[in-house]
C-alpha positions as CSV (number, residue, x, y, z in Angstrom):
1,X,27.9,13.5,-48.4
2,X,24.1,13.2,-48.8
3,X,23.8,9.8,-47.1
4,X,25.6,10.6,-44.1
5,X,23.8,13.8,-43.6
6,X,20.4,12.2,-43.6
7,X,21.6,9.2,-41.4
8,X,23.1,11.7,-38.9
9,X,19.3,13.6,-38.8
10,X,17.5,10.4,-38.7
11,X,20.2,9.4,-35.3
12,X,19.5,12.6,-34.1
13,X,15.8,12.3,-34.5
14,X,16.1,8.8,-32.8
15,X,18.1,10.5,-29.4
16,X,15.5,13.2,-29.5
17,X,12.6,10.7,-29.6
18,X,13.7,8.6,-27.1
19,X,15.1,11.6,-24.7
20,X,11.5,13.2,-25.2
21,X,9.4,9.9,-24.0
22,X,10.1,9.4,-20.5
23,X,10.0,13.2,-19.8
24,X,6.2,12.8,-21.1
25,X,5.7,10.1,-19.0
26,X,7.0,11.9,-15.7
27,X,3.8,14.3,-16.5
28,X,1.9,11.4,-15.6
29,X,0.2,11.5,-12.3
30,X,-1.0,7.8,-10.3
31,X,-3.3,8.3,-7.6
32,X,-4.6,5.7,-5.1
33,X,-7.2,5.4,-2.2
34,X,-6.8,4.3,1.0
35,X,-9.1,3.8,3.5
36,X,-8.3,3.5,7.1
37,X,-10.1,2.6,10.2
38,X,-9.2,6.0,12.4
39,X,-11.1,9.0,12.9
40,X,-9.3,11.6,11.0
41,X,-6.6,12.9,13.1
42,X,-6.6,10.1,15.2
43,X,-3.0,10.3,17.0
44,X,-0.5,7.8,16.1
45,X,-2.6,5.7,14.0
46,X,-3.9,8.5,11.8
47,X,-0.4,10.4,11.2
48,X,1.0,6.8,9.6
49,X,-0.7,7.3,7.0
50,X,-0.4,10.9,6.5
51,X,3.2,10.4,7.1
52,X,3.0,7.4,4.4
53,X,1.7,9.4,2.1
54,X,3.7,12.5,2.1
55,X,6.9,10.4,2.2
56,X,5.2,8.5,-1.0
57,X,4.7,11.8,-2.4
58,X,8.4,13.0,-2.2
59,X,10.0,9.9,-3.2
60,X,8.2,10.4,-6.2
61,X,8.3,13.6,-7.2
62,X,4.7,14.1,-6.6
63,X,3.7,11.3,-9.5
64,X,2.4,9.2,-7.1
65,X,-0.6,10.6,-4.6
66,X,-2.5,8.7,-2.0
67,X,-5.9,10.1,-0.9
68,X,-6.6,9.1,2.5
69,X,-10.5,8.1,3.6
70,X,-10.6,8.3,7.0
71,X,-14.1,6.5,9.1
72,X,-16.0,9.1,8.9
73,X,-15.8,9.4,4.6
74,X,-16.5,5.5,3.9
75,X,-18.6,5.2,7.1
76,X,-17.2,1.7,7.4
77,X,-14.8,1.4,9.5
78,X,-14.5,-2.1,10.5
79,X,-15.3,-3.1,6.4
80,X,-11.6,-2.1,5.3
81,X,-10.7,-5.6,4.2
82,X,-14.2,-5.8,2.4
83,X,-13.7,-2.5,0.4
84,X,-10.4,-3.0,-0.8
85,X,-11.1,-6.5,-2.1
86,X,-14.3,-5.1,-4.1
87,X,-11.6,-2.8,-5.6
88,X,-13.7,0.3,-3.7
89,X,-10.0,1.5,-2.5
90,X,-6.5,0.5,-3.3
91,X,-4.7,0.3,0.2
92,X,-6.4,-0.6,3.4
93,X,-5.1,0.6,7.2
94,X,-6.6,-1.1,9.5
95,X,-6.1,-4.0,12.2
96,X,-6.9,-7.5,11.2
97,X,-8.4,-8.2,14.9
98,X,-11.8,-6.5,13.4
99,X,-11.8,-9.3,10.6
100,X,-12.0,-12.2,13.4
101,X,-15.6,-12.7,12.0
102,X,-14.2,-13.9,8.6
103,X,-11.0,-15.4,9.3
104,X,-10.9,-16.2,12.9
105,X,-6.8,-16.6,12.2
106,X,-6.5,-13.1,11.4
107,X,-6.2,-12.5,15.6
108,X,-2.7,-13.4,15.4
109,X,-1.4,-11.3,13.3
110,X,-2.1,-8.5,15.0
111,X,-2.3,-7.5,19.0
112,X,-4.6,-9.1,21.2
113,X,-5.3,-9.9,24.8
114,X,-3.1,-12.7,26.0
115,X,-1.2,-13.2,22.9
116,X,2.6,-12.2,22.2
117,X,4.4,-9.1,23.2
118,X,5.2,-6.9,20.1
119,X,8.8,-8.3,20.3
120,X,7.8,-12.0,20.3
121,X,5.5,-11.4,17.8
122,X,7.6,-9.8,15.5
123,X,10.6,-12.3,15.9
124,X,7.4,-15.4,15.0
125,X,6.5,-13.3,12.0
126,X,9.9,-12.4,10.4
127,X,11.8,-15.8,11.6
128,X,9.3,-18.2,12.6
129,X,6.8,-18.8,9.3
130,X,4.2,-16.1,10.6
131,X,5.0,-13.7,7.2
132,X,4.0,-17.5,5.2
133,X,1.1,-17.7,7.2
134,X,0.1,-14.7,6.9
135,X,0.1,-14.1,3.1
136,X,-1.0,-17.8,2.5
137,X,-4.4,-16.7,4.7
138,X,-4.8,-13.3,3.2
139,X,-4.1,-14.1,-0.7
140,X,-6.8,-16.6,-0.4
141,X,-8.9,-13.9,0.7
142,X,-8.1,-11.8,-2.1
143,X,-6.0,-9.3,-0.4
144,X,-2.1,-9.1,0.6
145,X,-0.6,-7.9,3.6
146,X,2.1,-5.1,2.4
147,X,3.4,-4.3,5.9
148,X,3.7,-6.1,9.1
149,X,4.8,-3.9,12.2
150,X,5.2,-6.2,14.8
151,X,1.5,-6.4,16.5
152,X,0.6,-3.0,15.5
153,X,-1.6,-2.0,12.4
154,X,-0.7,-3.4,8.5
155,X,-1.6,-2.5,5.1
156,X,-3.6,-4.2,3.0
157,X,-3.8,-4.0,-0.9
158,X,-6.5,-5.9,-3.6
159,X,-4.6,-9.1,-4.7
């Protein structure tokens, strides 16, 4: 009777171990920077990423926190790319027309004069090879687009 006693505590042990680990984990608490290009509470372009981060927040219990840098804490606000491929910030918010002066291809994924309506541009980008294009330029730059929103603003994170 021994045996099985001690093999039942030593299964029991194990379940208790392995319930107990991920609850330790969930104590753990990831936080990221993001930089943006606004003035804080800039309308429309400033609440995206409040609104990203809150709805980041929630979705994760509060285990994942963003911490938003608006133009007036990094004082660079045309540098976004720049600081989030030195590894200064982890998420970038910004529009890739102000990095013409390093990639001169970088105007098309985003609005400019004379170019493509939102629609048109979003229908080259998802179904036309724009999305290809557009990681094959950035990843060689050492960053990576994480959202495209048809001719709007995107995301950027370190490669």
């Amino acid at each position: 009777m021994r045996p099985i006693s001690s093999r039942l505590s030593l299964v029991l042990g194990c379940m208790l171990l392995a319930v107990s680990l991920p609850l330790a984990a969930a104590d753990k608490v990831y936080r990221l920077k993001l930089a943006e290009t606004w003035p804080p509470n800039y309308p429309i372009l400033g609440d995206t990423t409040k609104n990203l981060a809150v709805i980041v927040k929630k979705m994760s219990n509060g285990r994942l926190v963003i911490r938003i840098d608006s133009k007036n804490k990094h004082k660079a606000p045309l540098g976004i790319f720049d600081m989030v491929k030195a590894g200064q910030y982890d998420i970038g918010h910004s529009a890739s027309y102000y990095w013409k002066g390093k990639d001169p291809n970088s105007l098309f994924f985003t609005t400019m004069p004379f170019g493509m309506t939102a629609p048109e541009q979003y229908g080259w980008f998802y179904y036309g090879g724009g999305l290809e294009l557009m990681e094959k330029g950035f990843c060689a730059s050492g960053c990576k687009p994480n959202q495209y929103t048809g001719g709007r603003t995107l995301y950027i994170t370190g490669t």
